[in-house]
BAGULO-748361 format. One record per atom (N, C-alpha, C): residue in one letter; x, y, z. Coordinates in steps of 0.02 Angstrom, whole numbers, plus 50000, padded with zeros to 5 digits. Layout:
<sites>
AXYZ ...
</sites>
This chain:
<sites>
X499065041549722 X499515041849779 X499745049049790 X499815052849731 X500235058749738 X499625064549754 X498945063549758 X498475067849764 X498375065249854 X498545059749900 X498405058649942 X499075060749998 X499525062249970 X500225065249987 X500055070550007 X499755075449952 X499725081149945 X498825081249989 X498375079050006 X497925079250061 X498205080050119 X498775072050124 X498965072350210 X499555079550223 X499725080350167 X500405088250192 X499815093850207 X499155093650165 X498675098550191 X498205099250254 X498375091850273 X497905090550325 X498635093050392 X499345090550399 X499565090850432 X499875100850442 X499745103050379 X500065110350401 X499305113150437 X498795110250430 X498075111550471 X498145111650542 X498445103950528 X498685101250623 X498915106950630 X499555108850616 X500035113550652 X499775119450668 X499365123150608 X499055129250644 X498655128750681 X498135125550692 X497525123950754 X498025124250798 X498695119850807 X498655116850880 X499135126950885 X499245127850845 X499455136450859 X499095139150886 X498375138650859 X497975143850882 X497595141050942 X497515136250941 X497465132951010 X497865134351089 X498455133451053 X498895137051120 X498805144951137 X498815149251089 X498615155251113 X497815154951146 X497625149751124 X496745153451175 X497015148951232 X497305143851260 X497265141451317 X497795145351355 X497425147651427 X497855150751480 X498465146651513 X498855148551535 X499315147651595 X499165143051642 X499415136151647 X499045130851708 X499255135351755 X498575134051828 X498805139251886 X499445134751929 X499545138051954 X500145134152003 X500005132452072 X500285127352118 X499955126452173 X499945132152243 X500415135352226 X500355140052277 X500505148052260 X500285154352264 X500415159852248 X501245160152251 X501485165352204 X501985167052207 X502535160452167 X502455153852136 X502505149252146 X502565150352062 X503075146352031 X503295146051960 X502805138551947 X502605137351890 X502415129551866 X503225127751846 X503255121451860 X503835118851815 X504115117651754 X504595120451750 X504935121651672 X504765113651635 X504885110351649 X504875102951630 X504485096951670 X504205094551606 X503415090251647 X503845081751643 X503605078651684 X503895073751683 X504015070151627 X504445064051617 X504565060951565 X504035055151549 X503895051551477 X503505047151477 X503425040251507 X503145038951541 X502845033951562 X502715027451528 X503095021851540 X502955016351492 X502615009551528 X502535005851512 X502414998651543 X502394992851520 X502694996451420 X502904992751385 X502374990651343 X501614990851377 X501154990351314 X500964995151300 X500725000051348 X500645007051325 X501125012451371 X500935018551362 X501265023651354 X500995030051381 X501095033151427 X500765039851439 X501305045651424 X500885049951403 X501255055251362 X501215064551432 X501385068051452 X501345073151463 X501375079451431 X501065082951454 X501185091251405 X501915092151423 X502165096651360 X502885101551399 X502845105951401 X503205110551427 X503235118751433 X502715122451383 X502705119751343 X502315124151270 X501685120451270 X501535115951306 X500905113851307 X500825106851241 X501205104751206 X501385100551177 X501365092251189 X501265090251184 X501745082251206 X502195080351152 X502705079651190 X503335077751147 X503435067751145 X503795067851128 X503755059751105 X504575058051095 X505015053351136 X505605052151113 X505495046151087 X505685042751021 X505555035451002 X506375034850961 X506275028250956 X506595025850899 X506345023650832 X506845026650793 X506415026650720 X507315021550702 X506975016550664 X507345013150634 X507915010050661 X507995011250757 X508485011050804 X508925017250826 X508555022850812 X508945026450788 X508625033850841 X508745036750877 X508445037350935 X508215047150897 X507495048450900 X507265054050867 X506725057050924 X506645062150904 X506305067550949 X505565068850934 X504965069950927 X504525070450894 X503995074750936 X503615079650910 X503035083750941 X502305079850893 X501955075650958 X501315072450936 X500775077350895 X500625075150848 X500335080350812 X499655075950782 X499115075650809 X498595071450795 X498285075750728 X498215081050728 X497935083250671 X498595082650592 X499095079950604 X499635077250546 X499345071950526 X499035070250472 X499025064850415 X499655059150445 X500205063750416 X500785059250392 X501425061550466 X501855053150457 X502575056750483 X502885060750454 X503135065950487 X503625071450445 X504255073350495 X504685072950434 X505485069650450 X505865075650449 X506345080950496 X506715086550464 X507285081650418 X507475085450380 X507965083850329 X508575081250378 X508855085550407 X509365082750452 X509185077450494 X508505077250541 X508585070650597 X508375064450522 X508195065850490 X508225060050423 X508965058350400 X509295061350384 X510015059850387 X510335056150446 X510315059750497 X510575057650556 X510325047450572 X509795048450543 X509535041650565 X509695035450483 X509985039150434 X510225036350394 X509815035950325 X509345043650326 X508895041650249 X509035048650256 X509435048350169 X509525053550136 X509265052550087 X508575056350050 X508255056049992 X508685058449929 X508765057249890 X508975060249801 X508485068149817 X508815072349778 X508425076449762 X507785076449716 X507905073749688 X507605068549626 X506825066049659 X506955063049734 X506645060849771 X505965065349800 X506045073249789 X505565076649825 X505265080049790 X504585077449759 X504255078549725 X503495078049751 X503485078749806 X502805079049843 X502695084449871 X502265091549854 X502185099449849 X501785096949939 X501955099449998 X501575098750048 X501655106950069 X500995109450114 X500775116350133 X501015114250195 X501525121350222 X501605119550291 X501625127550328 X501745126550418 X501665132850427 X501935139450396 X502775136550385 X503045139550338 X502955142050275 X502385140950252 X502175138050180 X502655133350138 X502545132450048 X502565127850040 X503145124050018 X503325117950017 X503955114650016 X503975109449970 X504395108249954 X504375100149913 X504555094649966 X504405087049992 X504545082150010 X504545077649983 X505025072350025 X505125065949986 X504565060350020 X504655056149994 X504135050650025 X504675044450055 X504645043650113 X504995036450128 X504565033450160 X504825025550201 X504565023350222 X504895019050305 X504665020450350 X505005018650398 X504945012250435 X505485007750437 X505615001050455 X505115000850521 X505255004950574 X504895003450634 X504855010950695 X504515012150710 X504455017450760 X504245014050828 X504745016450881 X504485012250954 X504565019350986 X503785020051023 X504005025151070 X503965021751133 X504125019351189 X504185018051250 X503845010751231 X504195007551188 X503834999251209 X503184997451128 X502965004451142 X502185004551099 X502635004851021 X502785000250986 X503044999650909 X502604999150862 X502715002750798 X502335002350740 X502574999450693 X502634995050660 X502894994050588 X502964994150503 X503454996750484 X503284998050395 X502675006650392 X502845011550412 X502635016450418 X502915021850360 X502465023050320 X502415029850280 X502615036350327 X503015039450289 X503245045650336 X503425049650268 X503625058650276 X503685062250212 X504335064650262 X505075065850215 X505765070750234 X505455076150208 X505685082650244 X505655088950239 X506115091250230 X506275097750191 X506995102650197 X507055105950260 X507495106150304 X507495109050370 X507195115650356 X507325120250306 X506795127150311 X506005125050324 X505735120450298 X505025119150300 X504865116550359 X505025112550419 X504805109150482 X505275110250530 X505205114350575 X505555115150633 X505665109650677 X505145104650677 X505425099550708 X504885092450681 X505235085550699 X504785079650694 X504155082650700 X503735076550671 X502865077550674 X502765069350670 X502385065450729 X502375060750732 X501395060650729 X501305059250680 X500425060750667 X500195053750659 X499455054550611 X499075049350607 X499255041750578 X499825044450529 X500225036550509 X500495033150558 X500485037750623 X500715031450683 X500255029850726 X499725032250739 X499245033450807 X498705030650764 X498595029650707 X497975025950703 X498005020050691 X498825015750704 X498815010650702 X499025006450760 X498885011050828 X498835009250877 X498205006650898 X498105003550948 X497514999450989 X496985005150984 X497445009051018 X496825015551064 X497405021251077 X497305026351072 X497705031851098 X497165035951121 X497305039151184 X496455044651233 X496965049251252 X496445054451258 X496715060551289 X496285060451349 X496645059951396 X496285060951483 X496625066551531 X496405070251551 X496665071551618 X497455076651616 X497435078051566 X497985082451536 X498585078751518 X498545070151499 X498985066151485 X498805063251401 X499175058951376 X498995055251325 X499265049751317 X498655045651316 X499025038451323 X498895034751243 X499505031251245 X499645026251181 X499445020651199 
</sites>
C-alpha cells in the first residue's frame, strides 16, 4: 500500500508539472475582435445532474467546485494526479484533521517533498456527478497550493472527454 501511495504522489507531482509546462507552450486564446480583452472568467459549470461540463479558467485550468463530505471545496482537475490531494486547511475546514502521527506517506510535489496523510472520503459530488468511499492524501499547506481532484475520482466515473475546449464528467 505504502509503495502505491508513494507511485500515485509521483505520478501526481508529474501531473502538476506537465500541466506547467503545458501552459507555457500553449498561446493566448485569440479574442473575438481586435483591441478586445478575452474574459477574466469563463463560465461556471454546467450540470444536468448526470453529467457535468467543466470550462477552462483564466489560467487555462478547469476548476471544479464539489462537495466533499457536504462540505463545499474548491478543486483544480488534475488528470495526470493518481490521487485526491487535500490542503491541510480545506481538510480541516471540512472536518479531517489527521494526527501527526498520521503522515507518513513521503509524496514528490511541485514544491518538492512532503509527508501526507492518507484518508478516505465519504463522498465527492461535483454538480450532481457523485463518487463514493474515495481515497484522497492531506497535505501540509506548504506542499499544495491548492485541491487536486485526480484519477481517484475520474476513473470512477462512466466517461469523462475532453472536447472542444470543455470537459465533461
Amino acid at each position: 500500500m505504502r509503495n502505491i501511495l508513494i507511485f500515485a504522489a509521483i505520478l501526481t507531482a508529474l501531473g502538476v508539472t506537465m500541466a506547467r509546462v503545458a501552459d507555457s507552450m500553449t498561446p493566448p486564446a485569440a479574442t473575438k475582435a481586435a483591441g478586445r480583452s478575452a474574459p477574466a472568467v469563463e463560465p461556471p459549470a454546467i450540470s444536468n445532474g448526470r453529467s457535468v461540463t467543466l470550462s477552462k479558467d483564466h489560467s487555462g485550468h478547469f476548476q471544479a467546485d464539489a462537495r466533499v463530505d457536504g462540505r463545499n471545496v474548491s478543486f483544480m482537475v488534475d488528470t495526470g494526479a493518481t490521487v485526491i490531494a487535500l490542503t491541510e486547511s480545506d481538510a480541516a475546514r471540512i472536518g479531517i484533521r489527521p494526527f501527526r502521527s498520521d503522515y507518513t506517506t513521503t509524496v514528490t510535489t511541485a514544491n518538492g517533498s512532503a509527508k501526507a496523510a492518507a484518508v478516505r472520503l465519504a463522498s465527492i459530488d461535483v454538480g450532481g456527478v457523485v463518487v463514493r468511499d474515495v481515497p484522497a492524501l492531506v497535505l501540509p499547506n506548504s506542499a499544495l497550493s491548492q485541491n487536486l481532484l485526480g484519477m481517484a475520482f475520474l476513473s470512477r466515473l462512466k466517461r469523462f472527454e475532453y472536447a472542444n475546449g470543455r470537459l465533461l464528467l
